[in-house]
C-alpha positions in Angstrom: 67.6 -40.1 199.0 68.2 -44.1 199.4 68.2 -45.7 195.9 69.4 -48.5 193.9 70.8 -48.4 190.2 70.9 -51.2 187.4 72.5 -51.6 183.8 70.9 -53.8 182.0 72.8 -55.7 179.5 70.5 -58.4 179.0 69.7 -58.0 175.0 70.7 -59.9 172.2 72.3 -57.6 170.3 71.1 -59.0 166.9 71.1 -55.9 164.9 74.9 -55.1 166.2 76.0 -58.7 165.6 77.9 -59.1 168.7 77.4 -58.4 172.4 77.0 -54.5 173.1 78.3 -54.6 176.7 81.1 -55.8 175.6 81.9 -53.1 172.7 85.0 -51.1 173.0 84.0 -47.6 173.9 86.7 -45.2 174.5 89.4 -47.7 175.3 87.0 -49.9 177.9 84.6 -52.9 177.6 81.2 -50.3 177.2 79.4 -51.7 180.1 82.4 -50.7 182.6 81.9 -47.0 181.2 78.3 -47.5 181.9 79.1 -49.2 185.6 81.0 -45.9 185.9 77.8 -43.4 185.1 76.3 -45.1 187.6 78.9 -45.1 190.5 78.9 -41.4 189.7 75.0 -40.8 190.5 75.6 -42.2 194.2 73.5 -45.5 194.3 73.4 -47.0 197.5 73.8 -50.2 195.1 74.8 -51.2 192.1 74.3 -54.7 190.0 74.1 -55.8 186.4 70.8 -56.9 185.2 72.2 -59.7 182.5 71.5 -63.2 181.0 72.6 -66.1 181.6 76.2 -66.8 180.5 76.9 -63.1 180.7 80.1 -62.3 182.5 81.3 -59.2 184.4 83.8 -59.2 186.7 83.4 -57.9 190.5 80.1 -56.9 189.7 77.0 -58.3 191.5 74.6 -59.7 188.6 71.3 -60.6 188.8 70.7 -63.1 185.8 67.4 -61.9 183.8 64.7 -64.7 185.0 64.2 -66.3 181.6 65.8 -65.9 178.0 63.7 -63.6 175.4 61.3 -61.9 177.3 62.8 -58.4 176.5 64.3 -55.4 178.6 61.4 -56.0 180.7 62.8 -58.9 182.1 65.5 -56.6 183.4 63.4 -54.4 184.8 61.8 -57.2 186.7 65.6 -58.3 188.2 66.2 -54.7 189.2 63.0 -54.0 190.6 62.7 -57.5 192.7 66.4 -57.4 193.7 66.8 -54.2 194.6 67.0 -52.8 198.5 66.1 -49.1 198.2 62.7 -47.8 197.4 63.4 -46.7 194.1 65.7 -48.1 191.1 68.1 -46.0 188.6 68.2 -48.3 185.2 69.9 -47.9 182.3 70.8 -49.7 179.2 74.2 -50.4 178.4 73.9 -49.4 175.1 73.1 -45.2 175.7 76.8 -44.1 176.4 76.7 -40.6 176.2 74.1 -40.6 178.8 75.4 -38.6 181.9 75.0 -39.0 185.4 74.0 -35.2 185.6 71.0 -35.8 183.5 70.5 -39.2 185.6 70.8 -37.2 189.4 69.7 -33.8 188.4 66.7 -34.2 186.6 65.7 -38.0 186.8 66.6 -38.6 190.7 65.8 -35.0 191.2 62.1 -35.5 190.4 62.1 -38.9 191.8 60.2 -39.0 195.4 58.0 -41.8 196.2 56.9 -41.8 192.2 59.7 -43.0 189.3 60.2 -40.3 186.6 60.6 -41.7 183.0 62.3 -39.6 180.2 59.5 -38.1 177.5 61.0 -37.8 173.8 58.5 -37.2 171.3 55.9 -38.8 172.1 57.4 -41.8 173.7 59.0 -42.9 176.6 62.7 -43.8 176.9 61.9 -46.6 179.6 65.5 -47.2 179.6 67.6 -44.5 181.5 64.4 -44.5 184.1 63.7 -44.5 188.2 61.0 -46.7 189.0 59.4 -47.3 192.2 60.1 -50.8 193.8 56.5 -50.9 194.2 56.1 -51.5 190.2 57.5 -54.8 190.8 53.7 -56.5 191.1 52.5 -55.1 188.0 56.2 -56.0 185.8 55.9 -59.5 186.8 52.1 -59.7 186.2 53.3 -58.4 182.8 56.2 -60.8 182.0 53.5 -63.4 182.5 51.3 -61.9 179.8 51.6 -61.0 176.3 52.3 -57.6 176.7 55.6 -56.7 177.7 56.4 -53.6 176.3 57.8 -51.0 178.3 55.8 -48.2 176.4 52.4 -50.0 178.0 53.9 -50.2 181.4 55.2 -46.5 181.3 52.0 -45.2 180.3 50.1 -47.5 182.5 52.2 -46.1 185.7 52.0 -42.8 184.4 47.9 -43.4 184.7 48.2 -44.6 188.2 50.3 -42.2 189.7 53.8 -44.6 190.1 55.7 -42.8 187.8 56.3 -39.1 186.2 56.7 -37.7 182.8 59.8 -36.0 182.6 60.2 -33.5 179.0 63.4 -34.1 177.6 64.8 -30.4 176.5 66.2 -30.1 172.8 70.0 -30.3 174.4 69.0 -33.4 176.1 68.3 -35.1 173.3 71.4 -36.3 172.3 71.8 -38.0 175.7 69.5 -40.8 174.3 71.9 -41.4 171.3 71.6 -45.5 171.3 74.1 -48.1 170.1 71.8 -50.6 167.6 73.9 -51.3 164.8 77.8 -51.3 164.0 77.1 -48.0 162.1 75.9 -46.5 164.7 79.4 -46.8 166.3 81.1 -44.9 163.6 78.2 -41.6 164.1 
C-alpha cells in the first residue's frame, strides 16, 4: 500500500508553556521519537506539518498555511503536499502511540477510505489516515468558521471518505496526550 505520513507540530502549546515538539522525551527532542513511529510504519514519505519559525533538522516541512487556524491547518499541509493516495498523521504530542496500532489497525483498514480512531464517543482526528481526496473539503473548511476536526470526521464518515475504527479498552492508553507540564510527570 503507497502512503504518506505527517507529524504535525504545528500548535501553540499554550497550556504546556513551551513548544511540545521540542520536549525531552526519553533522552530525545519528542518530535524525533515521533519522526521515528513513523519511519517504522513504512511511509513512502515523511514531512513535518509545522509553523512558521519551526525548525527540524533533515526533515522535509511543510509550513502550516497561516498562523491559528488549528490542527486542521496541518491536516490541510499533509493532505495537499502529500504524493500517495492516502496520509498517516499524527500529533507530536501522543508519544506512546505505536506504529503497530498505526500499520495494523489504522493502515490495515485503510483502502481507498481513511480510518479515524473512535474513543468514546469522539474521534481522535489526530493519529488518522485520510484520503488525499479530503483535501477539497479541509480547505473549503479552513475558509469557513468551522474548522473542527470532530465536524470534518463525522462529515467524511457520512460520505463514505473515511471509517470508524473502535478503539479496544487496551488501546486506550495509546491516545495518552501531552497538554500540560503535569501531564509529563503521569
Amino acid at each position: 500500500m503507497s502512503f504518506s505520513a505527517a507529524l504535525i507540530v504545528g500548535g501553540r502549546s499554550s497550556r504546556m508553556g513551551t513548544d511540545k515538539a521540542f520536549l525531552d522525551w526519553k533522552g530525545r527532542p519528542l518530535w524525533r521519537h515521533q519522526m521515528e513511529t513513523l519511519r517504522a510504519t513504512g511511509a513512502d514519505e515523511i514531512f513535518v506539518c509545522a509553523r512558521k519559525g519551526q525548525l527540524f533538522p533533515d526533515e522535509t516541512v511543510l509550513v502550516d498555511p497561516a498562523p491559528g487556524l488549528g490542527p486542521l491547518a496541518g491536516l490541510a499541509r499533509a493532505l495537499e503536499g502529500s504524493k500517495g493516495p492516502l496520509v498517516l498523521v499524527l500529533a507530536v504530542d501522543l508519544p506512546v502511540m505505536t506504529e503497530g496500532f498505526l500499520r495494523g489497525r489504522l493502515l490495515a483498514a485503510a483502502d481507498d477510505t481513511g480510518a479515524v480512531p473512535w474513543v468514546d464517543g469522539f474521534y481522535e482526528p489526530m493519529a488518522a489516515v485520510y484520503p488525499k481526496r479530503l483535501s477539497e473539503e479541509v480547505q473549503r473548511r479552513l475558509l469557513g468558521v468551522d474548522r473542527s476536526l470532530q465536524s470534518l470526521c463525522g462529515w467524511a464518515e457520512a460520505a463514505g471518505i473515511v471509517q470508524r475504527i473502535a478503539v479496544t479498552d487496551a488501546e486506550r492508553a495509546l491516545f495518552r496526550n501531552l497538554n500540560s507540564p503535569e501531564d509529563l510527570a503521569g
